[in-house]
CHARMM internal coordinates of N, CA and C (Angstrom, degrees):
IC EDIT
DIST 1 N 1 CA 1.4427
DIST 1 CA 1 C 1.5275
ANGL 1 N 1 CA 1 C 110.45
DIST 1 C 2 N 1.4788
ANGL 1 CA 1 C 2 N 123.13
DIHE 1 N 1 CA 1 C 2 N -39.47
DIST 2 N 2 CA 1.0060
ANGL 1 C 2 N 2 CA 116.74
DIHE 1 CA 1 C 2 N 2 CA -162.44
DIST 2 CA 2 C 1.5514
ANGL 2 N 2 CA 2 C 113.30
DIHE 1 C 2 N 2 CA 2 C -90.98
DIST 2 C 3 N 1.8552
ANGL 2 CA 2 C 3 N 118.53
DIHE 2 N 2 CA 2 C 3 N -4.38
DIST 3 N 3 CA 1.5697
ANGL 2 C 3 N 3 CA 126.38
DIHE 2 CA 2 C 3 N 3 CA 157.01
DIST 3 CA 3 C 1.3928
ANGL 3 N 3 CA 3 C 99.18
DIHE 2 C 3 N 3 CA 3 C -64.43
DIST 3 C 4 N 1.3457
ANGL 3 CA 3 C 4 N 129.82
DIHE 3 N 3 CA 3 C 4 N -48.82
DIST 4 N 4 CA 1.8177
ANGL 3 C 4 N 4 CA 131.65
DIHE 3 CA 3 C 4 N 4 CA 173.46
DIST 4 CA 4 C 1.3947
ANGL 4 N 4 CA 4 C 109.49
DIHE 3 C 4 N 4 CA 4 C -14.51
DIST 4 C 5 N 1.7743
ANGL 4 CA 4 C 5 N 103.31
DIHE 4 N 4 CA 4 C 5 N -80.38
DIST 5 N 5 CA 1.2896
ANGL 4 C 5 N 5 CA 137.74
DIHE 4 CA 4 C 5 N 5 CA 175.63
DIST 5 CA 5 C 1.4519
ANGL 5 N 5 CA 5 C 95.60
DIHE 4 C 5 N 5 CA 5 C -22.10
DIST 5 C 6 N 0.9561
ANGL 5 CA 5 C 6 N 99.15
DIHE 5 N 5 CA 5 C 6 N -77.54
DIST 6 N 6 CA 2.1986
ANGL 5 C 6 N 6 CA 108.73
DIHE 5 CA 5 C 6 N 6 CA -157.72
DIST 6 CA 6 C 1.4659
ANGL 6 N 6 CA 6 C 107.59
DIHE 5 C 6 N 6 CA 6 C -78.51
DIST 6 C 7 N 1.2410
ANGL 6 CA 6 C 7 N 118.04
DIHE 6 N 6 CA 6 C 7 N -18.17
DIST 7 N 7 CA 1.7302
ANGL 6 C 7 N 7 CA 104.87
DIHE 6 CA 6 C 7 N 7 CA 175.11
DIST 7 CA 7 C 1.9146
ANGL 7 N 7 CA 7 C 114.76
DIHE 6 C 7 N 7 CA 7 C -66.40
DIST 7 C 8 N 2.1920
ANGL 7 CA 7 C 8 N 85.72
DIHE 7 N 7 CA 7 C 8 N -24.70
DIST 8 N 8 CA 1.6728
ANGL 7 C 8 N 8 CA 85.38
DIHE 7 CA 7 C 8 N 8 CA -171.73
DIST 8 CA 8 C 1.1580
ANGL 8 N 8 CA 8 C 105.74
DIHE 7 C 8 N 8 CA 8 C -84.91
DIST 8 C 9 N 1.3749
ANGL 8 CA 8 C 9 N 127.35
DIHE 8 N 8 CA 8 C 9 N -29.16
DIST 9 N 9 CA 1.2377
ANGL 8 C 9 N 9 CA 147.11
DIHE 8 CA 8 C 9 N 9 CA 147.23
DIST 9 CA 9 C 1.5663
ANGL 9 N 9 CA 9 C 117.34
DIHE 8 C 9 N 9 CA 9 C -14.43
DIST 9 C 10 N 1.5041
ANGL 9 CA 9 C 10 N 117.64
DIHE 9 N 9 CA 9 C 10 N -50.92
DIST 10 N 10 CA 1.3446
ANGL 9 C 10 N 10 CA 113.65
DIHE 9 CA 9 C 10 N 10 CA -155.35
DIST 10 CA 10 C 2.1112
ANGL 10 N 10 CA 10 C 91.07
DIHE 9 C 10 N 10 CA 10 C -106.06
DIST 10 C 11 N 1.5380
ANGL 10 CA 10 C 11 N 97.69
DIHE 10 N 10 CA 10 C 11 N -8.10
DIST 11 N 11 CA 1.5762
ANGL 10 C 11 N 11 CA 83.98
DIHE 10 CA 10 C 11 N 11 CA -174.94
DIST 11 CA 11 C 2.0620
ANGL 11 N 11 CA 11 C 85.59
DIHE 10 C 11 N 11 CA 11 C -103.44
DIST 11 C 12 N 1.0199
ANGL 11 CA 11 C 12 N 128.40
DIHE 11 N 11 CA 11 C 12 N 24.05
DIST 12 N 12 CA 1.3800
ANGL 11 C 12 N 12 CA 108.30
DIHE 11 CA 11 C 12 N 12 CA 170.98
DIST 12 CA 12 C 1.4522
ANGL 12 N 12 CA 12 C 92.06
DIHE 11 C 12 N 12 CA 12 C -101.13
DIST 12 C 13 N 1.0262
ANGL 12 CA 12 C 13 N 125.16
DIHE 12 N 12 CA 12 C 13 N -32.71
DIST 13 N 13 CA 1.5288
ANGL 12 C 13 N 13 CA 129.82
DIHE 12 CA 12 C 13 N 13 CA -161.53
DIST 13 CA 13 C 2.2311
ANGL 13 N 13 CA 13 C 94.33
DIHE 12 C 13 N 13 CA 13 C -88.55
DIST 13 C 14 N 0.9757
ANGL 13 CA 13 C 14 N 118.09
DIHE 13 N 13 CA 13 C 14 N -18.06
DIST 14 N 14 CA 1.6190
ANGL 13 C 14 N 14 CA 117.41
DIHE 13 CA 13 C 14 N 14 CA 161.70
DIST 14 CA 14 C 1.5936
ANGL 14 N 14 CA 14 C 95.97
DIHE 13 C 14 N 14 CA 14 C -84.79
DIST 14 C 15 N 1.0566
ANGL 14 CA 14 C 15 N 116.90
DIHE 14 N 14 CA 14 C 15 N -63.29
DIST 15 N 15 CA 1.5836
ANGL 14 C 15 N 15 CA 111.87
DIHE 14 CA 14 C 15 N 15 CA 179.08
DIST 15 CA 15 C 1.8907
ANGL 15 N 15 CA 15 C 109.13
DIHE 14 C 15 N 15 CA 15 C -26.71
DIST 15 C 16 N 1.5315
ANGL 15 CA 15 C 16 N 109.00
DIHE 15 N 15 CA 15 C 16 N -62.90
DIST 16 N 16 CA 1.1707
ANGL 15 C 16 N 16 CA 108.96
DIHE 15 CA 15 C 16 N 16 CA 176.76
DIST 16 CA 16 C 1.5633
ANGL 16 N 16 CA 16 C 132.77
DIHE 15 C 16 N 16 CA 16 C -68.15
DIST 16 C 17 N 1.1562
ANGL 16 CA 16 C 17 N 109.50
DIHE 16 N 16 CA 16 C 17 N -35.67
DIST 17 N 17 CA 1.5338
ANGL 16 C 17 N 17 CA 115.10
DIHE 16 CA 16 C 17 N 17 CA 161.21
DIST 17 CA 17 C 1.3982
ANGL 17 N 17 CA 17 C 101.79
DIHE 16 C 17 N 17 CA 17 C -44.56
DIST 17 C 18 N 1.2056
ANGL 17 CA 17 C 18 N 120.19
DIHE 17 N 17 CA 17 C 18 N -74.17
DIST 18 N 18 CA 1.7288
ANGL 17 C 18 N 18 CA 115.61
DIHE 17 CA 17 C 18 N 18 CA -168.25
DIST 18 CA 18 C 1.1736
ANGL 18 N 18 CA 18 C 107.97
DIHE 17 C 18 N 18 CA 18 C -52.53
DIST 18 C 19 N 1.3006
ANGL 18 CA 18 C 19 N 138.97
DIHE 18 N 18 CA 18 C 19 N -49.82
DIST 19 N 19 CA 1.3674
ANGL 18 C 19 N 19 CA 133.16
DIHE 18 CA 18 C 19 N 19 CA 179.37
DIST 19 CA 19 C 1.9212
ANGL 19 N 19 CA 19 C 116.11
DIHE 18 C 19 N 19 CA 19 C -53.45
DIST 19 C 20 N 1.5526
ANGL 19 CA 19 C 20 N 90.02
DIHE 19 N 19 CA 19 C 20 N -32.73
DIST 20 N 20 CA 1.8080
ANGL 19 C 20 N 20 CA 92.89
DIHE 19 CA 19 C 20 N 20 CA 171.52
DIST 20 CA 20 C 1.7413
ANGL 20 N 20 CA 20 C 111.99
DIHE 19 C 20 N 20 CA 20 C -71.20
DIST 20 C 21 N 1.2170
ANGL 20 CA 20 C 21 N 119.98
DIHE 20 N 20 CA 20 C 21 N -50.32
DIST 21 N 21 CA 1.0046
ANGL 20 C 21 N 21 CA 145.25
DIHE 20 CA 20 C 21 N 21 CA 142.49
DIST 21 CA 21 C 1.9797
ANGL 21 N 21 CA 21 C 104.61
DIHE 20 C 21 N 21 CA 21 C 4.42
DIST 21 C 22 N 1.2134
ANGL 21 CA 21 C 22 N 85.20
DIHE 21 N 21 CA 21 C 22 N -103.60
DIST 22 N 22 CA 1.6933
ANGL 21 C 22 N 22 CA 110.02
DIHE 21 CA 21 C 22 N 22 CA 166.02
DIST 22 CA 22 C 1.2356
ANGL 22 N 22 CA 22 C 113.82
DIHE 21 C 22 N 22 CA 22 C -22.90
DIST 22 C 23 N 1.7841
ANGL 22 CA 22 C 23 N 126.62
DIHE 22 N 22 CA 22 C 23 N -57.36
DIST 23 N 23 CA 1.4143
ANGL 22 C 23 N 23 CA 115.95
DIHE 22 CA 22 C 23 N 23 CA 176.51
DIST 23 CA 23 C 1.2988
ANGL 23 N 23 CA 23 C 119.03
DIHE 22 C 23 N 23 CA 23 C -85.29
DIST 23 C 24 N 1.6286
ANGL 23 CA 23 C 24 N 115.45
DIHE 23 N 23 CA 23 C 24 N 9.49
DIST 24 N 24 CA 1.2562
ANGL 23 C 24 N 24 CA 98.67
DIHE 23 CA 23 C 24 N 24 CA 170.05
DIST 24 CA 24 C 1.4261
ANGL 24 N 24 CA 24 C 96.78
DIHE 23 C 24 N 24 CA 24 C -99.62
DIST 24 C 25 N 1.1575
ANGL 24 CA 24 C 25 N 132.87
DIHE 24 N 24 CA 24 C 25 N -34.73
DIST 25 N 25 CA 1.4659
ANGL 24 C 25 N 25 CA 109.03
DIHE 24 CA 24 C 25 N 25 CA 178.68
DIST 25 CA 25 C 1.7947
ANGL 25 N 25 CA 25 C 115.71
DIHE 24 C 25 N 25 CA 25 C -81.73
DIST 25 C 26 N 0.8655
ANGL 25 CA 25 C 26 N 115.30
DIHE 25 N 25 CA 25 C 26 N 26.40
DIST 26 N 26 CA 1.2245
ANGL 25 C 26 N 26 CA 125.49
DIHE 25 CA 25 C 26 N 26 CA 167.65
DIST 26 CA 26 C 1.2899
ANGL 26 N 26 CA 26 C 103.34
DIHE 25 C 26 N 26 CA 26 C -88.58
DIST 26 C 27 N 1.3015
ANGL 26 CA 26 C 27 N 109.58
DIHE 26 N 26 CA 26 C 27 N -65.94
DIST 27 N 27 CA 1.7689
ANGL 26 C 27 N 27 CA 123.45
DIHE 26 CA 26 C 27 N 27 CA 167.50
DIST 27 CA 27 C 1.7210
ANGL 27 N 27 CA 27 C 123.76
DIHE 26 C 27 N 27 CA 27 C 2.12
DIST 27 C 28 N 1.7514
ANGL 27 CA 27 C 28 N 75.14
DIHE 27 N 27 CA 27 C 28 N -64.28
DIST 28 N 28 CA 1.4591
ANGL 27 C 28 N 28 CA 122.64
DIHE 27 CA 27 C 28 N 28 CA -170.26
DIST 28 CA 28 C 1.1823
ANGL 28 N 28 CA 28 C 103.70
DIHE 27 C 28 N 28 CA 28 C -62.26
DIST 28 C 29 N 1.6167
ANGL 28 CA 28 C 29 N 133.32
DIHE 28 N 28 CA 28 C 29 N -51.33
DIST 29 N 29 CA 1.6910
ANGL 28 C 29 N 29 CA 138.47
DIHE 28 CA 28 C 29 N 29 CA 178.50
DIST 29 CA 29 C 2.0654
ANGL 29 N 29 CA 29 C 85.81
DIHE 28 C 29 N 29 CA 29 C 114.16
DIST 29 C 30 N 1.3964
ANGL 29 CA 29 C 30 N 96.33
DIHE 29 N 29 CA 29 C 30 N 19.38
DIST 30 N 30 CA 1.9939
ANGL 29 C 30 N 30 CA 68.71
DIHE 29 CA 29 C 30 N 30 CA -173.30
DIST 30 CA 30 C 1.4564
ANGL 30 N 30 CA 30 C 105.82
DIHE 29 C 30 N 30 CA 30 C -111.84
DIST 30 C 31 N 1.6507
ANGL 30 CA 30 C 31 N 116.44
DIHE 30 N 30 CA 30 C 31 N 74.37
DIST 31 N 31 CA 1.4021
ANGL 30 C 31 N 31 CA 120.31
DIHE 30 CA 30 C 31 N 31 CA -157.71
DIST 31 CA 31 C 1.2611
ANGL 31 N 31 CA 31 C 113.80
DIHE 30 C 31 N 31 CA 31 C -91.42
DIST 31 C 32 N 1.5079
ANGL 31 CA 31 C 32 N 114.69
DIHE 31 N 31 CA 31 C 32 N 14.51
DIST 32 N 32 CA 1.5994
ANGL 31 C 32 N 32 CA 125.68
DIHE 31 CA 31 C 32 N 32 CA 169.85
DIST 32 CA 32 C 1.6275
ANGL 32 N 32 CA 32 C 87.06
DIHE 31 C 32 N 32 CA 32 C -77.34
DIST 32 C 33 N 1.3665
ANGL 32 CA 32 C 33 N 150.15
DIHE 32 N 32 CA 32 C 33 N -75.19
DIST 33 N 33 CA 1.3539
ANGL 32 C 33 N 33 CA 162.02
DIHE 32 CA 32 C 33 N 33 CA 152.21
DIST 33 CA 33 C 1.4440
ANGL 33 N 33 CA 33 C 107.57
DIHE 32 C 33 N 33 CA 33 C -12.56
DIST 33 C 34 N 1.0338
ANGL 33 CA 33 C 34 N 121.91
DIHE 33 N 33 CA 33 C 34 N -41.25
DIST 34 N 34 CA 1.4237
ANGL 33 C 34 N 34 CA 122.13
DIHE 33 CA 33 C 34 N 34 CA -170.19
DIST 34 CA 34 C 1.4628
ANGL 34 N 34 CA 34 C 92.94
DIHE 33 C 34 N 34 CA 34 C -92.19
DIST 34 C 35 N 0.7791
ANGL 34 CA 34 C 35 N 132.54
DIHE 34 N 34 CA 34 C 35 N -42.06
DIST 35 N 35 CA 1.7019
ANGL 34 C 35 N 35 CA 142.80
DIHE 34 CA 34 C 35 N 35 CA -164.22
DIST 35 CA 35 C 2.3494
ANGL 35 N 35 CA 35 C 84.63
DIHE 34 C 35 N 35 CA 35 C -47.37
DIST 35 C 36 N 1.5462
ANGL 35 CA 35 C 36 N 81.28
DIHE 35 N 35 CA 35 C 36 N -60.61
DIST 36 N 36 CA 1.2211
ANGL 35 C 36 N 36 CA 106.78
DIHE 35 CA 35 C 36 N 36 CA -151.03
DIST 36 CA 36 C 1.9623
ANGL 36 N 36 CA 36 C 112.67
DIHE 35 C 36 N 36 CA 36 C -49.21
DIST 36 C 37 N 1.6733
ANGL 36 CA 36 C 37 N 97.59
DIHE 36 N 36 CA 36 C 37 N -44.33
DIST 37 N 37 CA 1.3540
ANGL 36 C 37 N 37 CA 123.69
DIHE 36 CA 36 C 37 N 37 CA 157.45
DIST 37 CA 37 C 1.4814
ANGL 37 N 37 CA 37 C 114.51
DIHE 36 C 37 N 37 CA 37 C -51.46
DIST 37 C 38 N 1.3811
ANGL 37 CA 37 C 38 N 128.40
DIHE 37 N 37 CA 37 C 38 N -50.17
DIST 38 N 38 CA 1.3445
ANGL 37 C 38 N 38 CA 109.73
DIHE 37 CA 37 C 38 N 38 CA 177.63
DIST 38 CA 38 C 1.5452
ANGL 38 N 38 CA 38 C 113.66
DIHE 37 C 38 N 38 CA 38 C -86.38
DIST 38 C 39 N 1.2223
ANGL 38 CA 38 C 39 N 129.27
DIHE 38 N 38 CA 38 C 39 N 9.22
DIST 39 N 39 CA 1.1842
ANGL 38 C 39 N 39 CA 136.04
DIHE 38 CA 38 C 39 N 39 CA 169.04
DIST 39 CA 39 C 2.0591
ANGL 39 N 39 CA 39 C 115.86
DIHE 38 C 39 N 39 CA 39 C -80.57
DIST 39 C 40 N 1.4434
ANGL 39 CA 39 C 40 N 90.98
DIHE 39 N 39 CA 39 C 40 N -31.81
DIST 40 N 40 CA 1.6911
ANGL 39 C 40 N 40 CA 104.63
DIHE 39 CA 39 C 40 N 40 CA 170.47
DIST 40 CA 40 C 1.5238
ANGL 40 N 40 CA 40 C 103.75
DIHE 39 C 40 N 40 CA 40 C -97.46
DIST 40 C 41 N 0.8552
ANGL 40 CA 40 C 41 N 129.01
DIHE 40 N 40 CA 40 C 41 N -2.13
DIST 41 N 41 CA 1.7472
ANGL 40 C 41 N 41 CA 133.84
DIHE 40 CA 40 C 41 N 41 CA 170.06
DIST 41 CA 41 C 1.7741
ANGL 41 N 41 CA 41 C 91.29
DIHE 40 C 41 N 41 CA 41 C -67.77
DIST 41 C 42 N 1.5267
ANGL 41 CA 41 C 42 N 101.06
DIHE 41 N 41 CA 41 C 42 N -74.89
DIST 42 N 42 CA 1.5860
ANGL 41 C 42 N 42 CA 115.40
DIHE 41 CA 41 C 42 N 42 CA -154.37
DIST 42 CA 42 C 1.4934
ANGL 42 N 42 CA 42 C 97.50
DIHE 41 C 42 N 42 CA 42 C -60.34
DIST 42 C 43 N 1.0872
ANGL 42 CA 42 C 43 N 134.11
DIHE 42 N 42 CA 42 C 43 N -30.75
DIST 43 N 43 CA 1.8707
ANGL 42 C 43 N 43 CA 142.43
DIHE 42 CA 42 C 43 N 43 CA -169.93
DIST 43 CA 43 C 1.5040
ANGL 43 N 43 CA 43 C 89.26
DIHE 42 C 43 N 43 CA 43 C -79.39
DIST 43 C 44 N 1.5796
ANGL 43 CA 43 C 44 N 130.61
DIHE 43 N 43 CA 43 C 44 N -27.48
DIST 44 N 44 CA 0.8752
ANGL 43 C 44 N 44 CA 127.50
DIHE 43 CA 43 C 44 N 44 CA -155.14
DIST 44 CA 44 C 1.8139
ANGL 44 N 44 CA 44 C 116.81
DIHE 43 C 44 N 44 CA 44 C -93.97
DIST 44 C 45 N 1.2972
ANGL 44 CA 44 C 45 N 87.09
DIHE 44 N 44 CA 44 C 45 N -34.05
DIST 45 N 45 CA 1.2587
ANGL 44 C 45 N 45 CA 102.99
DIHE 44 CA 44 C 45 N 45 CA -171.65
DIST 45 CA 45 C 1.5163
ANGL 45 N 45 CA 45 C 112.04
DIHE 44 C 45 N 45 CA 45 C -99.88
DIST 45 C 46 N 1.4455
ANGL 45 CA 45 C 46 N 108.32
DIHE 45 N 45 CA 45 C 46 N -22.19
DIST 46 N 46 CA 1.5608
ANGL 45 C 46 N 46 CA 125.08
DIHE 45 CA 45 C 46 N 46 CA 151.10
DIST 46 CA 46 C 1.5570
ANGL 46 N 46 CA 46 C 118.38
DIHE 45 C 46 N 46 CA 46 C -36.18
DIST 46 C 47 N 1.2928
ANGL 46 CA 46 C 47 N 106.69
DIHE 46 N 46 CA 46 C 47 N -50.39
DIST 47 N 47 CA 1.4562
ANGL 46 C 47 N 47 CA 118.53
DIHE 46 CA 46 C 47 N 47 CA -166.09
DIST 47 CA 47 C 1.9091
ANGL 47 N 47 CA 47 C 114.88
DIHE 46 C 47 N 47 CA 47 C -87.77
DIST 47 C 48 N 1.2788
ANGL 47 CA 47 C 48 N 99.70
DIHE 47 N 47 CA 47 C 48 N -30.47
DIST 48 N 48 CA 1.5264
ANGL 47 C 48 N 48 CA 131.27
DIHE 47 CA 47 C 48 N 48 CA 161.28
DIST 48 CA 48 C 1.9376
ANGL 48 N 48 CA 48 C 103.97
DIHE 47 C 48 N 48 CA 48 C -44.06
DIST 48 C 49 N 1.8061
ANGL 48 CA 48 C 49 N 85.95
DIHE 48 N 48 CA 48 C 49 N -68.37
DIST 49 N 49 CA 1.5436
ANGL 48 C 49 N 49 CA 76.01
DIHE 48 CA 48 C 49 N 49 CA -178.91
DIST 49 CA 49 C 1.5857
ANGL 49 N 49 CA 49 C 139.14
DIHE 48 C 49 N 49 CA 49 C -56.77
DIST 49 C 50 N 1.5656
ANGL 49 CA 49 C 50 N 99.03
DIHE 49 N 49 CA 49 C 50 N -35.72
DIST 50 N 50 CA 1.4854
ANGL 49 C 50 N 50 CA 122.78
DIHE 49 CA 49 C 50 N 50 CA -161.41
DIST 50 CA 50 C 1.6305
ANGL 50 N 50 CA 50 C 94.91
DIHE 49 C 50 N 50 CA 50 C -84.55
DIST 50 C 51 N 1.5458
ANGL 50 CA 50 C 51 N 142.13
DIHE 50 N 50 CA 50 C 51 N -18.26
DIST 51 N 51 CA 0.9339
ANGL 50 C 51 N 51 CA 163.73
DIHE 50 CA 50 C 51 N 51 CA 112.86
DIST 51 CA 51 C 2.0881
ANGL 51 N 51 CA 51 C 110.63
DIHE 50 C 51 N 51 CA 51 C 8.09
DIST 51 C 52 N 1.4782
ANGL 51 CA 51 C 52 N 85.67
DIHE 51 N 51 CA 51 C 52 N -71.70
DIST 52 N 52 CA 1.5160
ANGL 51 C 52 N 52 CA 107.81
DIHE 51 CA 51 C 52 N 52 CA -161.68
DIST 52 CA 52 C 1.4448
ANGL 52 N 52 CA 52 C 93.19
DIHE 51 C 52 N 52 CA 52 C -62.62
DIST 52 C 53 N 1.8891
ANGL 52 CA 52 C 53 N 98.58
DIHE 52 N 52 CA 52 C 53 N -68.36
DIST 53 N 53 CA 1.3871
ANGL 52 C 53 N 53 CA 103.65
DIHE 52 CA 52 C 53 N 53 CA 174.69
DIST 53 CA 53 C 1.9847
ANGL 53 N 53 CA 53 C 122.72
DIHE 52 C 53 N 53 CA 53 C -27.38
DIST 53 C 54 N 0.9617
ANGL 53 CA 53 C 54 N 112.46
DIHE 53 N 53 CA 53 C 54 N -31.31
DIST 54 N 54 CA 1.4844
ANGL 53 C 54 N 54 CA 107.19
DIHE 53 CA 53 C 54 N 54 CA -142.58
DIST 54 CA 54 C 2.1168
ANGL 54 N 54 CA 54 C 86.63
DIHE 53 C 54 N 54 CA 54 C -109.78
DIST 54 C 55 N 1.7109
ANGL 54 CA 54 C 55 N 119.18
DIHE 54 N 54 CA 54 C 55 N -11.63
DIST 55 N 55 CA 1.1909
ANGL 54 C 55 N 55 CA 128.10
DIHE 54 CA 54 C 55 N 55 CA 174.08
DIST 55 CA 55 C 1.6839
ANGL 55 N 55 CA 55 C 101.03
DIHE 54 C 55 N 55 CA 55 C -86.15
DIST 55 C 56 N 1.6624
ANGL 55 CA 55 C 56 N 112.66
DIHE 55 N 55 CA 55 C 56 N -36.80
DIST 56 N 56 CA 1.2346
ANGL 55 C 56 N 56 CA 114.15
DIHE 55 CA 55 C 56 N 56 CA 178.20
DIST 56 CA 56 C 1.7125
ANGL 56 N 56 CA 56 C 105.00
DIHE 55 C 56 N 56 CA 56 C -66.88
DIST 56 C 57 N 1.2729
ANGL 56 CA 56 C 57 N 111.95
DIHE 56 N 56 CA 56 C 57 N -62.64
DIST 57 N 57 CA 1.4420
ANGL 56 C 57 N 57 CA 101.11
DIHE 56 CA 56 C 57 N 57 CA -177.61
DIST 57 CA 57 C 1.7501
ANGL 57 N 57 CA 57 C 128.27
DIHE 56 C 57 N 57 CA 57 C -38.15
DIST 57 C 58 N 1.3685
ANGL 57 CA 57 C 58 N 100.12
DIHE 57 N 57 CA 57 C 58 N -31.86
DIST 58 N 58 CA 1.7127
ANGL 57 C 58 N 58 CA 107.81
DIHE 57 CA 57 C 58 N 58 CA -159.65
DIST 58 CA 58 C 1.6040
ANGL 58 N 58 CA 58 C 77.18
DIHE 57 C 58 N 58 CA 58 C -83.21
DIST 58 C 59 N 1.4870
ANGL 58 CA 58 C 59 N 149.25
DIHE 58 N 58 CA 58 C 59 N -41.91
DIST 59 N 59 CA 1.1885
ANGL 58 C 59 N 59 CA 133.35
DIHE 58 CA 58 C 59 N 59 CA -142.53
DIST 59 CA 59 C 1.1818
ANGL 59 N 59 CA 59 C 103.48
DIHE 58 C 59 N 59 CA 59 C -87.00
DIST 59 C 60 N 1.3373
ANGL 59 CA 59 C 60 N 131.48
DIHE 59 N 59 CA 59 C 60 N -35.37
DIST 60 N 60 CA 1.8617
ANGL 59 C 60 N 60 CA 135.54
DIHE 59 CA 59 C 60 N 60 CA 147.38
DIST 60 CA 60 C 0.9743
ANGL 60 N 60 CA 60 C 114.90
DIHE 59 C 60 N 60 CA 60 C -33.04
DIST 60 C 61 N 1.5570
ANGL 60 CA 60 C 61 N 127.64
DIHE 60 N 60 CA 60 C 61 N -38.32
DIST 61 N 61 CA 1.3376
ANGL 60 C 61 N 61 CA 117.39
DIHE 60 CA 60 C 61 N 61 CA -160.35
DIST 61 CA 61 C 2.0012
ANGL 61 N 61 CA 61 C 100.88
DIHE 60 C 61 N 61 CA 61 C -87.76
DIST 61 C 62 N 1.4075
ANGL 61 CA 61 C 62 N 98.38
DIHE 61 N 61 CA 61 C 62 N -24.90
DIST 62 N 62 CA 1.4869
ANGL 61 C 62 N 62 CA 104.62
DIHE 61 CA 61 C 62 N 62 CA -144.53
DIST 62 CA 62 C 1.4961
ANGL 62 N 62 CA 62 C 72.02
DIHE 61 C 62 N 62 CA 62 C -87.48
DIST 62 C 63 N 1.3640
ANGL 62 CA 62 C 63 N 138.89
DIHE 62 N 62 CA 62 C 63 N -11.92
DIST 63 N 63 CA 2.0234
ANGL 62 C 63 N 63 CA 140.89
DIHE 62 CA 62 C 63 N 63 CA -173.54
DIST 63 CA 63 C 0.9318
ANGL 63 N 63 CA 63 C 92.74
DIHE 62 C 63 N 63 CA 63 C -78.70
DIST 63 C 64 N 1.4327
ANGL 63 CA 63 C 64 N 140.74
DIHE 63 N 63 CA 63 C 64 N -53.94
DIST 64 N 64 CA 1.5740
ANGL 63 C 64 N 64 CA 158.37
DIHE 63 CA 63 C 64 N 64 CA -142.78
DIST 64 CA 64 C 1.3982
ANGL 64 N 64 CA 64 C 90.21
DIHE 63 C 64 N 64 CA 64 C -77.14
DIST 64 C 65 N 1.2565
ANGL 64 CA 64 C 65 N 94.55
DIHE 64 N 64 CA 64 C 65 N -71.07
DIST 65 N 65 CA 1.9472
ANGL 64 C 65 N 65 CA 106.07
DIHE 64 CA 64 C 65 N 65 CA -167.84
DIST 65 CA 65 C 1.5762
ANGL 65 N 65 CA 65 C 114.90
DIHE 64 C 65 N 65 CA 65 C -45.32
DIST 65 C 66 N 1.3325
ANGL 65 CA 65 C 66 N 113.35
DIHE 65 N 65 CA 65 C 66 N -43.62
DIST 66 N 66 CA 1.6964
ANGL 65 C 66 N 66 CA 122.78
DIHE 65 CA 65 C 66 N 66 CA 167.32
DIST 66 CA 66 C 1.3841
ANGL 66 N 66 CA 66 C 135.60
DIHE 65 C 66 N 66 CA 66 C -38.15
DIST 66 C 67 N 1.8192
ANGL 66 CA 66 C 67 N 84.84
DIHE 66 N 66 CA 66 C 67 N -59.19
DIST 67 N 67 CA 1.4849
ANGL 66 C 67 N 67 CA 113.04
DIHE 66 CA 66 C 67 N 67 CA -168.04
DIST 67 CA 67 C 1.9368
ANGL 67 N 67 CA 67 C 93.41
DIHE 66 C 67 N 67 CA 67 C -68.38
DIST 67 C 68 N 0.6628
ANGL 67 CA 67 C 68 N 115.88
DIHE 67 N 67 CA 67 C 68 N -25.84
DIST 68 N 68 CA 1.8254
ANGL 67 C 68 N 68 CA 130.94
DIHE 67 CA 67 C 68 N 68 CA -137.28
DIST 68 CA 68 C 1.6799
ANGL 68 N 68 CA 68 C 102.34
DIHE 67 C 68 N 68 CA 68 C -132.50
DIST 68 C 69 N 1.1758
ANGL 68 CA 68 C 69 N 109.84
DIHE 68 N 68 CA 68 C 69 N 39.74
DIST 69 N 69 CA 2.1008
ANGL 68 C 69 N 69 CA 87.15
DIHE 68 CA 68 C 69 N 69 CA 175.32
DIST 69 CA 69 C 1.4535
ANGL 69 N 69 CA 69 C 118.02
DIHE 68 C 69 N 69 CA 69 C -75.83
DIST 69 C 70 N 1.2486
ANGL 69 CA 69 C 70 N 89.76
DIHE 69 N 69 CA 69 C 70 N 163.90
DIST 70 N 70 CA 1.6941
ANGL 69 C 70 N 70 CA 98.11
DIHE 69 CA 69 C 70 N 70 CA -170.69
DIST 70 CA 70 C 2.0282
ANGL 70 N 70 CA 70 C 95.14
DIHE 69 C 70 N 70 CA 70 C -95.09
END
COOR INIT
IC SEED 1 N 1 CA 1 C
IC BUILD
């Protein structure tokens, strides 16, 4: 569970780089590049979520399993 945690962890923090990323070349006027940066933001933060989701699911299960042994 707790590799879950940090994989979503390490793609929110890529999510955010690209988005920092993005306004600096925005800055810049080079929004073919920037385009490109918020396109790996959203893939980024896409994967972040489905990530979380899938650390949240196992941590229900692993509550369930506790509360509840067989």
């Amino acid at each position: 569970m707790k590799d879950s945690h940090q994989k979503a962890a390490e793609y929110h923090e890529l999510a955010a780089h690209a988005h920092r990323a993005d306004a600096a070349q925005h800055e810049k006027g080079d929004h073919q590049t920037g385009h490109e940066h918020s396109r790996q933001a959203l893939e980024h933060s896409r994967r972040a979520y489905e990530l979380t989701q899938e650390a949240h699911a196992k941590s229900g299960e692993q509550k369930a399993t506790l509360a509840n042994p067989a």
